[in-house]
N, C-alpha and C positions, 0 to 999 in steps of 0.2 A: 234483630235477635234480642230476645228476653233473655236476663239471668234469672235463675233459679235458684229459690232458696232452697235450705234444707231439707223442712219441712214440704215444700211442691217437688223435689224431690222422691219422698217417701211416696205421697201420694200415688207419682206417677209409676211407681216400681212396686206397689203395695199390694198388687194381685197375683203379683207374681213371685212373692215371697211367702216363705212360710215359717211359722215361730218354732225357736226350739225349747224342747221343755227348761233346758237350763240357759239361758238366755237371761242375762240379767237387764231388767228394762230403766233406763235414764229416762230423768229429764231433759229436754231439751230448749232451748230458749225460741221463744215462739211467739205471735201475736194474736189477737182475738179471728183477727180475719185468717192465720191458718188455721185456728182451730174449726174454725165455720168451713172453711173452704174444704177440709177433713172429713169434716161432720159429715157434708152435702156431695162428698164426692161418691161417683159410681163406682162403687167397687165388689165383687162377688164375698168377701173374707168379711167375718164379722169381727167389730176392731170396739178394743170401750179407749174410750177419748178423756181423759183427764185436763182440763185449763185450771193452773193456778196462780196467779202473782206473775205473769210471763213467761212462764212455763208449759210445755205441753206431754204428756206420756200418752205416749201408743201402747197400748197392750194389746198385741195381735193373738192372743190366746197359742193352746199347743192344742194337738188334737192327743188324745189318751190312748189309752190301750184298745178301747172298743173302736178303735177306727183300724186297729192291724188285720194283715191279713196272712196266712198261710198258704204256702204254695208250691 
C-alpha cells in the first residue's frame, strides 16, 4: 500500500470536484514532480497550475452565469 500525498490526492478526486465562485484558493506545499504529475494528469476539468519556491495553486476555475439553466 502507497501513501498519498496531498497533492495525488487532489489529483485523484479532481474530476469530480467542482470550483466555487467564492472559494478562496491557497498555496499548498508541493514539489516539482507534483506539479508535473498535475500537469500530465488525465483529467476532463480545465485547471491553470501555478509552481512557485515549493509551492503549488490549483485554480480550478467556476463556471459563470452563462453556464445556468432555467427549468
Amino acid at each position: 500500500m502507497t501513501t498519498s500525498t496531498p497533492i495525488q490526492k487532489a489529483i485523484a478526486t479532481a474530476s469530480h470536484q467542482r470550483a466555487i465562485a467564492t472559494e478562496i484558493l491557497e498555496w499548498q506545499p508541493a514539489t516539482w514532480e507534483d506539479y508535473v504529475t498535475y500537469r500530465d494528469a488525465d483529467i476532463a476539468e480545465r485547471v491553470r497550475l501555478f509552481f512557485y519556491r515549493g509551492q503549488l495553486l490549483i485554480d480550478m476555475g467556476s463556471e459563470g452565469i452563462n453556464h445556468s439553466s432555467s427549468t
